[in-house]
N, C-alpha and C positions, 0 to 999 in steps of 0.2 A: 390745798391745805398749806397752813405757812405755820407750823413746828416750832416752839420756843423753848427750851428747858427750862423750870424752875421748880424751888424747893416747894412740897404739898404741906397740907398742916402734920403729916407726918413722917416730917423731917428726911424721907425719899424724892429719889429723882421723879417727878411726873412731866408731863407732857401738855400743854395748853394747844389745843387747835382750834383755830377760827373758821368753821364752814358756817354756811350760808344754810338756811331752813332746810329747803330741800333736801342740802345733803343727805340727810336722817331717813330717808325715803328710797325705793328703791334696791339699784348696786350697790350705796353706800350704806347698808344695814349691815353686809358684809365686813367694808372698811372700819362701821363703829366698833363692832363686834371683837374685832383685832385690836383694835386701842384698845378693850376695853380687857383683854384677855394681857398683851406686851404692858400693861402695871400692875398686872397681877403674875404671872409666872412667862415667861418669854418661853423660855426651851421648849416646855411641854404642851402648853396651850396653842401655840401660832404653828406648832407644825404638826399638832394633831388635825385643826383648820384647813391649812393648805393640802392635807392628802384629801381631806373629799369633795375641795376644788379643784381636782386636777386637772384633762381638759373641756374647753369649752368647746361647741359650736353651735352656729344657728341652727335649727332645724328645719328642714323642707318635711311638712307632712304632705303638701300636694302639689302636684302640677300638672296644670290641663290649658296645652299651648294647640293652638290648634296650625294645619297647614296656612294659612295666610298668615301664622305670628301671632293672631290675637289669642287672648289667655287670661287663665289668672293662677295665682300660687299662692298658695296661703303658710306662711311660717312662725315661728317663733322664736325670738332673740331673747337672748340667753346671758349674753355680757353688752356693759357698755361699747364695748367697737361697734356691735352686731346695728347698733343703733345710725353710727355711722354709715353701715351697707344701707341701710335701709334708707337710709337721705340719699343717696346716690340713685335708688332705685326708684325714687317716686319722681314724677313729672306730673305736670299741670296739666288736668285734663285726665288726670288717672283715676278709676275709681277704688275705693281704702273701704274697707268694712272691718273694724272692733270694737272691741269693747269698751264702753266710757263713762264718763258719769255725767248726769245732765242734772241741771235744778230747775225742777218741776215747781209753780204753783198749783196751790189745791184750795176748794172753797167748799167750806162745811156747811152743814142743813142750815146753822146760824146766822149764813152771810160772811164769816171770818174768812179771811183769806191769809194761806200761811204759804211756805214754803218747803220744800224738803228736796236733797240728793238722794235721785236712782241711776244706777248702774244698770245699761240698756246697750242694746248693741245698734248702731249704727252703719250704713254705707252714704260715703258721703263721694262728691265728686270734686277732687285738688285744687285747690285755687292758689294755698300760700301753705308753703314751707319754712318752717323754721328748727333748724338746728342751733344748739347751746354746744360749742366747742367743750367748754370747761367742764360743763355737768355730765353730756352727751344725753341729753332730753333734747327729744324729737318732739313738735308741734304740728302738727297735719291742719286747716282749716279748710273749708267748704261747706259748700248747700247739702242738703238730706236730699237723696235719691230714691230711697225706698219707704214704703208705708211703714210708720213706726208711732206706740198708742205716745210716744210722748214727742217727740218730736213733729210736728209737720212737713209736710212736702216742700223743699226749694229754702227751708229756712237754713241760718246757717248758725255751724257748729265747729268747735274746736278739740279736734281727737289727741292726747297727749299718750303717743303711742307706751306701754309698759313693760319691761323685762318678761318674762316667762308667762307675756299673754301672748297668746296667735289673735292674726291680722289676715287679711286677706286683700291683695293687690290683683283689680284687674286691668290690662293695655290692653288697646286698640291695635298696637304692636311692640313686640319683644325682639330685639334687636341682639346684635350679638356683643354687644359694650354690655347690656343688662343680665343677660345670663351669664355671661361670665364671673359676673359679679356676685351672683347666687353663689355660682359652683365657688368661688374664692369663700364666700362667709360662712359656707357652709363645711367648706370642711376644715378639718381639724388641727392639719398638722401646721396650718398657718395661723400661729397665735402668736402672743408675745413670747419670742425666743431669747430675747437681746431687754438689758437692763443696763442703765447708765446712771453713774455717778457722778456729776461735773460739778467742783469746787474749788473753793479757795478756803481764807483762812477765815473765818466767821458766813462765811455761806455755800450751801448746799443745792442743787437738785436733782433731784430721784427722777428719773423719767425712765418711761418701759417703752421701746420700740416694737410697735408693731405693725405686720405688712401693710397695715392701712393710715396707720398713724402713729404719730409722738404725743404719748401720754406724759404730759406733767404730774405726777403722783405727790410726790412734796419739793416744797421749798425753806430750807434750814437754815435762818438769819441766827447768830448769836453776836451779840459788842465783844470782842476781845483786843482788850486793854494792848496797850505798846507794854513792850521789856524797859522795866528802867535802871538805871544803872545801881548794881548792887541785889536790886530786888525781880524776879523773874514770877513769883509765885502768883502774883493775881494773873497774870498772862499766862500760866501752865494750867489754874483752875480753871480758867475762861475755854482754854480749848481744850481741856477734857469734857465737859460742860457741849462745848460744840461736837465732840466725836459722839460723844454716846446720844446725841440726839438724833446723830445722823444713822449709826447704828439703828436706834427703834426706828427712825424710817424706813433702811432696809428693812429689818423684819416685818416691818407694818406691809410694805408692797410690794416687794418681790415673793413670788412664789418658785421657789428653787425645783420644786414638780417639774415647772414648766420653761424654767428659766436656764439659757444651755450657756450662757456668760454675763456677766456683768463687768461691764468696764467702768475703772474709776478715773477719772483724768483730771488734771489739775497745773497750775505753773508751777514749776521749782519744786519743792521734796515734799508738797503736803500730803500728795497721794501716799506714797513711803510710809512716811507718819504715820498716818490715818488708817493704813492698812495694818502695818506694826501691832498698833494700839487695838486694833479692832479685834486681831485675832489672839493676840493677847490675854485682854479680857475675856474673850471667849474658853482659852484653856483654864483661866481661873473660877469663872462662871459655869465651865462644863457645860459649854451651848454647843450642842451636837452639831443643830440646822445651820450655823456657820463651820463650822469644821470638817463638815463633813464635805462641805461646796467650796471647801477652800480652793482648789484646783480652776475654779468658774469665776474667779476676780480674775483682772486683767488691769495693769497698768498702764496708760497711756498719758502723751503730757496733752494738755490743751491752756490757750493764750488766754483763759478765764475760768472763772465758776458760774456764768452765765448760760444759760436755756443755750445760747446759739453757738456757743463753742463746741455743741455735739458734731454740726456739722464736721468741723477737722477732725476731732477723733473716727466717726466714721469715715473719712478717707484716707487716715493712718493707712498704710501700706502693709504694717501686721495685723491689725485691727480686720481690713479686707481678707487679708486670709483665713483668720481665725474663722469672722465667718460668713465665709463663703456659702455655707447652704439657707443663709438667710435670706428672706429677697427686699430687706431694706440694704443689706450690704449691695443687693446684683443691683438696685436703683443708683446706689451712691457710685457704684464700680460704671454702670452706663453714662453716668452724667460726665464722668471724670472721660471715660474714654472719648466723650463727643469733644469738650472742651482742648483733649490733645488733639485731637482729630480736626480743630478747627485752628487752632496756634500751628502747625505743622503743612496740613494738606485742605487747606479751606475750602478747595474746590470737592471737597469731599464730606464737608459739615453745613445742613441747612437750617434756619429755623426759622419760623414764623409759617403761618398755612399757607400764606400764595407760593412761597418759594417748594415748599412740600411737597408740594399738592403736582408739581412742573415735577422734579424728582419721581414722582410715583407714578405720574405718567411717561414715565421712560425705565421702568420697573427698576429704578437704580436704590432704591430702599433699601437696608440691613437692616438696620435695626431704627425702629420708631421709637421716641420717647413723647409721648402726650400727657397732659396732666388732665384729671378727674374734672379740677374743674371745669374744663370744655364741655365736659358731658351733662353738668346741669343749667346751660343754657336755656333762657323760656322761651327763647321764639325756637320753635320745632324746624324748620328748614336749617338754622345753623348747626342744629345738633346734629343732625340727619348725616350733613358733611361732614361734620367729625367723627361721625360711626362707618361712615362710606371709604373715608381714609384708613382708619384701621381695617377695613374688610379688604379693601385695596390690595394694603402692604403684605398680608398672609396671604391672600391668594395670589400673589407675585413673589413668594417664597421670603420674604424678611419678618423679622419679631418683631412683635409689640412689647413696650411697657409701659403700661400705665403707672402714673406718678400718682403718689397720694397726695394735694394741696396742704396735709396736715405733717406733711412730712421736709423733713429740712432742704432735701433735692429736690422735692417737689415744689417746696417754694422759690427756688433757686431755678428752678426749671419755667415757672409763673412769670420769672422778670425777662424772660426769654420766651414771651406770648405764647408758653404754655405748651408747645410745639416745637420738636426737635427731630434731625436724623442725621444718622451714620449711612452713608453711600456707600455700593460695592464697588463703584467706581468714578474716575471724577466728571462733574459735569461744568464747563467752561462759558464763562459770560453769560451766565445764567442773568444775572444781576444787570446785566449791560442791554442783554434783550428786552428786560421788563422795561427797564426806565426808557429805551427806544422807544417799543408799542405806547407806554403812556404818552409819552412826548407827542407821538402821532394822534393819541386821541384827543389831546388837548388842542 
């Protein structure tokens, strides 16, 4: 969403937002619902809302894995993240059965031939995946597997997986990267704990951290005019104009239920400002649902108002401590300690998978850092490897963590092929042997 302030034909503050059709559809019937309630009374509307979205999670209604791994589970996804697990978990060659809507022709005693949408269930077998970052709409396509009156056998179909419908996923095998990956969406206490505010002086972004990914929730452009000399007043309206717009933001997408900090950051004093102003308003305003979380802001500077300056704020040094039981924080806190660990004792820092893989064959592993995206690789023997490596490293006593590719350390970790480790101790001319044996192979 990209947020503008301007005057309504009744002479109040409104809000202009630009989404896309879909939007309206779905998770975002939630999101309309809050705009539609923050221009009508904020205080009491958006937090009566938020208590009976308190927490989410996907739900596992079944699971039937059998001893050789093969199975299926049938759940239902609850939040936009949940959608994300679910791309994670599907592979080519899977079999999907939900519910969908198909367009049927039909032909009447007259010869007419017409058209019409049924909602039918289907099982179909994975051929192409497609995930929507922005939206988090999941696209499933494949052939029909099973006898169905409107579909035929082998033909193919596009399942657009939906919130609060159950699915059914069966593998040929269930690996331990993909259960795990259940038990993380399924439960609860791992949701967006963490809320960021990164700005400058005429722009905004709202983003919710969560263990699986960096949600963009809004983005708050306003023109605020230069001070010119003698007169300050259009450039004090302009960025009041930008404060309270970034306000309705927060209350638009933070849910304080759920939300155990928000940090605001920014260069130079505007956090200060911004914060001042905010809670300010708030005792004027008698807005409970900011005063009461007043304690849950957090100042930190960062070198823009840009999506990517979260990364520095999460590796602020108070920021890490505050929060510590988050596990975007213990992502940022791992990538940070490889990175000393390679400036310092490099014989003790490896990345990329051949050097890994020599590592874990001498059990010298601590700690693994891989990203997600290794795991949705389509040729199956690549994958395979990369599940074999995390099995590896815990059954040789070191931690795993997996990166989210939608996360700022995890893309950070991507440009470092995805694949990372912290040694328990050093391993010498690691580097020197490879390049020898190829040398011999050549």
């Amino acid at each position: 969403d990209v947020i503008r302030p301007r005057r309504d034909s009744w002479g109040c503050c409104g809000l202009f937002i630009n989404s896309r059709r879909e939007d309206v559809y779905g998770f975002a019937d939630y999101d309309f619902l809050v705009y539609l309630y923050v221009l009508s009374d904020v205080k009491q509307q958006y937090s009566h809302i938020t208590s009976s979205k308190n927490r989410w999670e996907m739900k596992l209604l079944h699971k039937d894995i059998e001893k050789d791994n093969a199975g299926q589970v049938t759940l239902i996804p609850e939040e936009p993240e949940d959608m994300w697990h679910t791309y994670n978990l599907l592979q080519m060659g899977d079999s999907l059965r939900a519910s969908t809507i198909r367009k049927v022709q039909t032909e009447s005693s007259t010869g007419s031939v017409g058209s019409n949408r049924v909602r039918t269930t289907l099982t179909i077998s994975v051929e192409t995946i497609d995930f929507d970052t922005q939206a988090c709409q999941l696209r499933v396509k494949g052939t029909n597997i099973q006898e169905n009156e409107y579909v035929k056998m082998g033909a193919y179909h596009t399942i657009e997986l939906e919130l609060n419908r159950k699915f059914t996923l069966a593998k040929k095998v269930w690996d331990s990267v993909v259960l795990d990956r259940i038990e993380q969406a399924c439960d609860a206490a791992q949701k967006a704990d963490v809320a960021a505010v990164v700005m400058q002086e005429g722009l905004a972004n709202i983003v919710l951290v969560t263990p699986a990914m960096t949600l963009l929730r809004a983005k708050v452009e306003v023109t605020i005019p230069r001070k010119r000399r003698g007169s300050c007043a259009q450039h004090d309206r302009a960025l009041e104009r930008f404060y309270d717009a970034v306000v309705q933001g927060i209350l638009r997408h933070i849910n304080f239920d759920v939300v155990k900090c928000v940090l605001v950051g920014s260069p130079g004093f505007v956090k200060e400002q911004f914060c001042n102003y905010m809670f300010q308003q708030a005792v004027r305003s008698d807005n409970k649902l900011l005063l009461e979380n007043r304690p849950k802001f957090m100042q930190v500077h960062s070198s823009s108002g840009h999506k990517y300056s979260l990364k520095e704020i999460l590796s602020d040094p108070t920021v890490t401590s505050r929060l510590s039981e988050t596990k975007a924080a213990g992502e940022v806190k791992a990538l940070e300690d490889f990175y000393k660990m390679l400036q310092h004792e490099p014989d003790r820092a490896f990345y990329g998978v051949a050097h890994v893989e020599r590592a874990n064959e001498a059990m010298a592993i601590d700690v693994l850092l891989i990203s997600d995206e290794l795991f949705r690789h389509q040729d199956i023997a690549t994958r395979n490897r990369y599940v074999r490596l995390v099995d590896g490293v815990r059954e040789n006593g070191g931690s795993v963590r997996i990166f989210s590719s939608l996360h700022v350390s995890g893309e950070q970790l991507n440009q470092l092929s995805g694949v990372a480790a912290v040694l328990r101790f050093p391993i010498a001319d690691l580097s020197d042997s490879e390049s020898g044996s190829s040398s011999d192979e050549e």
